[in-house]
Backbone bond lengths (Angstrom), bond angles and torsions (degrees), N, CA, C in turn:
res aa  C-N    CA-C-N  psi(-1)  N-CA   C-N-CA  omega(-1)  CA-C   N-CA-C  phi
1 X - - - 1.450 - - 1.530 108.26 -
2 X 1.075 122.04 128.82 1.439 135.49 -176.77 1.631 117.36 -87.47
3 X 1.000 115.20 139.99 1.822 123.71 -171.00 1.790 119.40 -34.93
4 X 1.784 93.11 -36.57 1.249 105.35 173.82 1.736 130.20 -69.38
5 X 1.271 93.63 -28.52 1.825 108.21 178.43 0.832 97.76 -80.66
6 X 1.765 139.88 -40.18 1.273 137.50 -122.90 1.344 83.69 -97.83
7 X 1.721 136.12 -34.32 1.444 134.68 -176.59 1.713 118.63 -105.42
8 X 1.419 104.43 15.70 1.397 124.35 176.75 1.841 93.00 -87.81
9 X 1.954 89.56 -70.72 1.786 104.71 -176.52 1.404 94.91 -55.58
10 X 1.414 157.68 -29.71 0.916 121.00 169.43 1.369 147.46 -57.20
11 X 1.641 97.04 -45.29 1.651 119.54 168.43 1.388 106.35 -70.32
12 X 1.151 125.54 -40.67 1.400 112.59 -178.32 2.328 103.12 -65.26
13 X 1.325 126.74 -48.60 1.132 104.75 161.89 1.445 131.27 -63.83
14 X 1.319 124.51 -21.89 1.786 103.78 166.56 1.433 105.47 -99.43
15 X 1.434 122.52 8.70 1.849 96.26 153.48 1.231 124.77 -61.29
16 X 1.898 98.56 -51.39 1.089 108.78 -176.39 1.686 127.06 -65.29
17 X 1.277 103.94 -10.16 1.695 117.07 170.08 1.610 109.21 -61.39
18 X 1.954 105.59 -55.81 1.487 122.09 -167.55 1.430 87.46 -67.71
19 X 1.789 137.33 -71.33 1.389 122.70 -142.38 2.147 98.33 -67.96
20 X 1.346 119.88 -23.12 1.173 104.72 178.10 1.692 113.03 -68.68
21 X 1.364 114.45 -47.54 1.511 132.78 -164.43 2.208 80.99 -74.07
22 X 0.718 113.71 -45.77 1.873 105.06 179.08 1.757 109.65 -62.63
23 X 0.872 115.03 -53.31 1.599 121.52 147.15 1.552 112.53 -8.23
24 X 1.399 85.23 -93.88 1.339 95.09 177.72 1.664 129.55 -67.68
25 X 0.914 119.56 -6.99 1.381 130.71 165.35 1.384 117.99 -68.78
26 X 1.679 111.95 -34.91 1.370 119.05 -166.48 1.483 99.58 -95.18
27 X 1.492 130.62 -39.61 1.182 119.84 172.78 1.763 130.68 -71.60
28 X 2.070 98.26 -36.20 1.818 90.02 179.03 1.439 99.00 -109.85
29 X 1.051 151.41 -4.11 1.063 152.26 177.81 1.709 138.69 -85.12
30 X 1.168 82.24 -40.30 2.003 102.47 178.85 1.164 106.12 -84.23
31 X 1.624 134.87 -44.82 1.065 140.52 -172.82 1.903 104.16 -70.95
32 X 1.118 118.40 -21.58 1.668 122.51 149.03 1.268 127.55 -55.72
33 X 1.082 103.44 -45.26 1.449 123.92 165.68 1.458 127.59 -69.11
34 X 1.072 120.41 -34.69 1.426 139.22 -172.49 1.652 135.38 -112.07
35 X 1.034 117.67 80.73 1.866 94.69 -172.27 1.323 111.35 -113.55
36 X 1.587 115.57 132.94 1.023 124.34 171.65 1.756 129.65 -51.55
37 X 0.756 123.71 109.59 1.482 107.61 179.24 1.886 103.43 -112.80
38 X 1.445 118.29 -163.69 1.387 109.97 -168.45 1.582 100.47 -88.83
39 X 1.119 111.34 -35.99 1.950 109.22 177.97 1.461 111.86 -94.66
40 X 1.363 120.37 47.38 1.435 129.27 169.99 1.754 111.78 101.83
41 X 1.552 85.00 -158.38 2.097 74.70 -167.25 1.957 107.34 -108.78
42 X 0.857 123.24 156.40 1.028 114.74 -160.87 2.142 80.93 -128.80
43 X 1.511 96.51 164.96 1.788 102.04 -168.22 1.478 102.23 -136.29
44 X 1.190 116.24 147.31 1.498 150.42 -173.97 1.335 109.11 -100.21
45 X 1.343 109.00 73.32 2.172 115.70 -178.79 1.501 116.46 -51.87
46 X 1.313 97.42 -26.66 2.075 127.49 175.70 1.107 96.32 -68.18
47 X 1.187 106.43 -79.94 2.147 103.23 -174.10 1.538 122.46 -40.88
48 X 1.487 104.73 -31.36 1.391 118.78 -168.03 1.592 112.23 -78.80
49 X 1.120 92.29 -47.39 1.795 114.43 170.73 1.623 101.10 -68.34
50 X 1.311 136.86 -87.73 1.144 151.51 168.81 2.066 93.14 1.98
51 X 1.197 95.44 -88.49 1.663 118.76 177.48 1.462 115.08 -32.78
52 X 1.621 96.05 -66.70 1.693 108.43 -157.94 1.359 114.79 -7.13
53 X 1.431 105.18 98.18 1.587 147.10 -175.01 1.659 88.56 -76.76
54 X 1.637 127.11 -41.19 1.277 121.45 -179.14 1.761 125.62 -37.39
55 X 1.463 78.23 -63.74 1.825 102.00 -175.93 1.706 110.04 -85.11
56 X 1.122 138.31 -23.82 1.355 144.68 149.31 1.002 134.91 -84.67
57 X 1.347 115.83 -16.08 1.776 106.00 154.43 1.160 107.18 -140.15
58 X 1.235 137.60 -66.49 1.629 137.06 164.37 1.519 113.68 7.55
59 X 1.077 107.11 -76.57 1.557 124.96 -174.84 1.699 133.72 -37.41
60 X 1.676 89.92 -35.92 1.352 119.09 -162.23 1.878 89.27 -104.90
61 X 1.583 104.89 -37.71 1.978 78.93 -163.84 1.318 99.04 -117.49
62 X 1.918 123.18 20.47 1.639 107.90 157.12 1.434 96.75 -161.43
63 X 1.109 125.89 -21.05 1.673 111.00 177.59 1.474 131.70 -52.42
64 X 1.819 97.91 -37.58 1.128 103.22 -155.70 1.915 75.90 -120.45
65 X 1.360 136.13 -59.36 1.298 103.42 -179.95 1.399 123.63 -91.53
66 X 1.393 135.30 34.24 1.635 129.59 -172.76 1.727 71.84 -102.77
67 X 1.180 131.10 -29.52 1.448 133.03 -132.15 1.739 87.03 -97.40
68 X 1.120 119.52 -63.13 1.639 121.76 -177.27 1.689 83.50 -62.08
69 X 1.053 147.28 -115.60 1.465 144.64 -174.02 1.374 104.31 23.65
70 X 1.475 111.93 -80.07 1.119 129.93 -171.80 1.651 112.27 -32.49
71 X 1.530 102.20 -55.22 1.677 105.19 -173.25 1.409 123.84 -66.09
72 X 1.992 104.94 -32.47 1.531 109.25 -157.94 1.424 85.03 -84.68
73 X 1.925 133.20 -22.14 1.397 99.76 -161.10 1.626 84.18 -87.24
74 X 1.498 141.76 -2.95 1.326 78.43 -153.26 2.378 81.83 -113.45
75 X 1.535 97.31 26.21 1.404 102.59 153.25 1.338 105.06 -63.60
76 X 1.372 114.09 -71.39 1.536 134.29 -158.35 1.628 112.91 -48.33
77 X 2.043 118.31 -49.99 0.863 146.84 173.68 1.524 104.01 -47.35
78 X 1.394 131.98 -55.56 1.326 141.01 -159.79 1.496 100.43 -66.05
79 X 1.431 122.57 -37.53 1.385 141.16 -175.34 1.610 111.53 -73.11
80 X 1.274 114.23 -26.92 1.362 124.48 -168.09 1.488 119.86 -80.21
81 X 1.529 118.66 156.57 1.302 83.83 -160.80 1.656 87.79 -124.78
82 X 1.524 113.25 170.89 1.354 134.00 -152.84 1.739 103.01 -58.31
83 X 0.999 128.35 125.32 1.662 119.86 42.71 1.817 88.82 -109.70
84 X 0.996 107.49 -33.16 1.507 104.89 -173.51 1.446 115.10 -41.89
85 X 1.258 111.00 -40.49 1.719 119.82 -172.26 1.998 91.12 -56.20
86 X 1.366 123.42 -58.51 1.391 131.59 -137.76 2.338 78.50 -65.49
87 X 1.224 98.19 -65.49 1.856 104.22 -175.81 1.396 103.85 -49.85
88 X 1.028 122.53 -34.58 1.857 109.33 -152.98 1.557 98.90 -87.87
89 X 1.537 97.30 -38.47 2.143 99.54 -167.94 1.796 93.52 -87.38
90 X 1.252 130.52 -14.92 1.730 130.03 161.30 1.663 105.07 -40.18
91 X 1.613 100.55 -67.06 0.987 120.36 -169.90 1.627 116.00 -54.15
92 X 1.400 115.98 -63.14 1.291 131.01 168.43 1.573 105.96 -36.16
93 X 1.325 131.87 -81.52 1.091 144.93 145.32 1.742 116.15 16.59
94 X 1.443 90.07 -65.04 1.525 106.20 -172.66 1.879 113.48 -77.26
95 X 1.535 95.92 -36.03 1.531 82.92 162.66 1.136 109.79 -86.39
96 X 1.540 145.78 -51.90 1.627 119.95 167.06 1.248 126.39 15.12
97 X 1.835 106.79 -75.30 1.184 122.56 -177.76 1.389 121.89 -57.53
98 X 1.000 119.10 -38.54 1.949 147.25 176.28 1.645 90.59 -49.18
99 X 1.585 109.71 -74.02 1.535 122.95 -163.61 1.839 100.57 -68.26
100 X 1.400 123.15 -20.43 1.586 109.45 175.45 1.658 97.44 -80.75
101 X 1.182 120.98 -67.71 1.649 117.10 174.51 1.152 100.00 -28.20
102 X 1.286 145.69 -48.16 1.599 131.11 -160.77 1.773 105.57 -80.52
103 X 0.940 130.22 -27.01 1.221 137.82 -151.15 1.833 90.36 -104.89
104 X 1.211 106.65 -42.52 1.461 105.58 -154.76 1.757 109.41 -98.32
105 X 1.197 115.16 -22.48 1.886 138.54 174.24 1.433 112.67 -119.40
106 X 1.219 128.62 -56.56 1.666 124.72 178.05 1.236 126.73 -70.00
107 X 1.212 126.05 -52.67 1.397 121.73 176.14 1.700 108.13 -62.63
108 X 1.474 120.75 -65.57 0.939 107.07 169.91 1.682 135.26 -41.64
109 X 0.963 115.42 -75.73 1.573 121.94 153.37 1.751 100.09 -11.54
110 X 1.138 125.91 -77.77 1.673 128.06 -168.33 1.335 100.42 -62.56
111 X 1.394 148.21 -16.86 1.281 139.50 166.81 1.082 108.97 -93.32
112 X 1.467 148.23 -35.83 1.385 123.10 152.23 1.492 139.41 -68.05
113 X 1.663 106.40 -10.09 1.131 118.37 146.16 1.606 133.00 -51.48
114 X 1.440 83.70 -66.78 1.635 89.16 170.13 1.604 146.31 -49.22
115 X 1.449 102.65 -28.51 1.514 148.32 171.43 1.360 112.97 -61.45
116 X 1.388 124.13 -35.32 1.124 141.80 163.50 1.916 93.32 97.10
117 X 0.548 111.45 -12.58 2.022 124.72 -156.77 1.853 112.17 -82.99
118 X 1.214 112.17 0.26 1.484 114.40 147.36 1.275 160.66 -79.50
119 X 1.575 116.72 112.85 1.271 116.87 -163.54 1.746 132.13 -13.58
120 X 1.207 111.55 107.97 1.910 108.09 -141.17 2.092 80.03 -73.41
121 X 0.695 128.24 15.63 1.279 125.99 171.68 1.656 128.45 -108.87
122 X 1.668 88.81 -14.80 1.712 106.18 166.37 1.441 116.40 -105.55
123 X 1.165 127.51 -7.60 1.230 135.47 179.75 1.535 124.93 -78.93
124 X 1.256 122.66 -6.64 1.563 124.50 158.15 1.185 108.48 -81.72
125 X 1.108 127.42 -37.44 1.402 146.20 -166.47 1.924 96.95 -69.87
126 X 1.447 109.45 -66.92 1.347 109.30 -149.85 1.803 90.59 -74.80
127 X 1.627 99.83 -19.83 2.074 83.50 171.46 1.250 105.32 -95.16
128 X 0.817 158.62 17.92 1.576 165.24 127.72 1.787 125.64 -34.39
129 X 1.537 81.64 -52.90 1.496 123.37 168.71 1.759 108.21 -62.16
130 X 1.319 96.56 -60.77 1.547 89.97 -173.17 1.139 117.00 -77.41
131 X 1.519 119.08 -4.44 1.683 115.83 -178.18 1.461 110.31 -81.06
132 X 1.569 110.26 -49.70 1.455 126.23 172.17 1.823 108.37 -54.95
133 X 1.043 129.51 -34.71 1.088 130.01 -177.43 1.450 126.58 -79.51
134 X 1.474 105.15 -45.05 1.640 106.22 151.43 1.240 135.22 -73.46
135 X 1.163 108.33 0.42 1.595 107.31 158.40 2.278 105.52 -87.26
136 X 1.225 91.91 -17.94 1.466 80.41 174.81 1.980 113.74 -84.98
137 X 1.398 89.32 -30.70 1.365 97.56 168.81 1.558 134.12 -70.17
138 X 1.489 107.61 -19.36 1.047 125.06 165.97 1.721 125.95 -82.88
139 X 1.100 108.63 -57.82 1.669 104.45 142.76 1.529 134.39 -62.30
140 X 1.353 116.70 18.80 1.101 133.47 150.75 1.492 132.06 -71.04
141 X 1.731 85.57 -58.66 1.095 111.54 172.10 1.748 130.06 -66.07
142 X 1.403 97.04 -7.63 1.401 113.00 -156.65 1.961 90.26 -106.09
143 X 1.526 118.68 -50.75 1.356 129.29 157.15 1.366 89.06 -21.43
144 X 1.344 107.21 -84.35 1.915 115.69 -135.42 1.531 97.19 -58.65
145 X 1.917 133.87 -30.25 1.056 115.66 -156.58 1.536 82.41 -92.59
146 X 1.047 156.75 -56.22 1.549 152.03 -162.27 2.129 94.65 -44.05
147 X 0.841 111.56 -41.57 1.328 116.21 -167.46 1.547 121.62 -90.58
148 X 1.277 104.72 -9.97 1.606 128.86 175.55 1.807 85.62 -84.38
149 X 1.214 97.98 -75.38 1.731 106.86 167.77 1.864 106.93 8.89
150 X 1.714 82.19 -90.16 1.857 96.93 -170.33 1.643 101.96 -53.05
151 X 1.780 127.67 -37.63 1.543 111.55 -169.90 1.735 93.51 -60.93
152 X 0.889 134.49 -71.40 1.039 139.97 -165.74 1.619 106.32 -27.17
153 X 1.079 109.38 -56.37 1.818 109.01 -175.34 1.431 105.99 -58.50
154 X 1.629 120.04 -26.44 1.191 116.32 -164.11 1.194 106.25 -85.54
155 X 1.756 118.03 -29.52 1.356 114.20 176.03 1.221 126.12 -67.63
């Protein structure tokens, strides 16, 4: 196996870790977090704390390695040459964007959530926000691994 597969097969196994574990986050997890009521959603600082999926799992299976992944393929990718270069740095690319949304709207957002300490008048809004958004992040995530997919064949 050559250097290039070896960090393709990698990202392609912890996408597919994050878009399954994101999956499941959005169906048993958020809805702990989240309840709809008729004048917006109101949040559970207990559940959030209790849970925090951030610091107990997050951390360990994409913060800290989707995030190194992220950089060396799409170092490596930039270097590569076509057709593989055009799929592999798409891909790279596409989680980039995934890992800035997370860094720059989610984490934050989930720590002032969690904190309990947000404007109780912005808080339907900012979970509103995060529901609609992880579904974009999640089909993000789902893009980049279908498309990691094809670099891989090419490598």
């Amino acid at each position: 196996m050559t250097t290039t597969q070896l960090l393709i097969a990698l990202f392609i196994i912890n996408l597919g870790l994050v878009f399954g574990a994101g999956l499941y986050e959005t169906r048993i997890v958020l809805p702990l977090w989240f309840t709809k009521k008729p004048d917006g959603y109101i949040v559970n600082p207990d559940s959030m704390r209790d849970i925090d999926t951030g610091r107990k799992f997050w951390g360990f299976a994409s913060t800290v390695p989707l995030t190194l992944l992220t950089i060396v393929n799409l170092v490596y990718a930039w270097q590569a040459e076509a057709p593989l270069h055009d799929w592999w740095l798409s891909a790279s690319v596409i989680v980039l964007v995934e890992r800035l949304s997370t860094f720059s709207f989610f984490i934050p957002t989930a720590i002032k959530l969690q904190k309990g300490n947000a404007p109780a008048e912005k808080v339907s809004t900012m979970v509103s926000s995060w529901l609609v958004l992880n579904y974009v992040r999640n089909a993000l995530t789902l893009i980049a691994l279908v498309v990691l997919l094809k670099a891989f064949l090419l490598s």
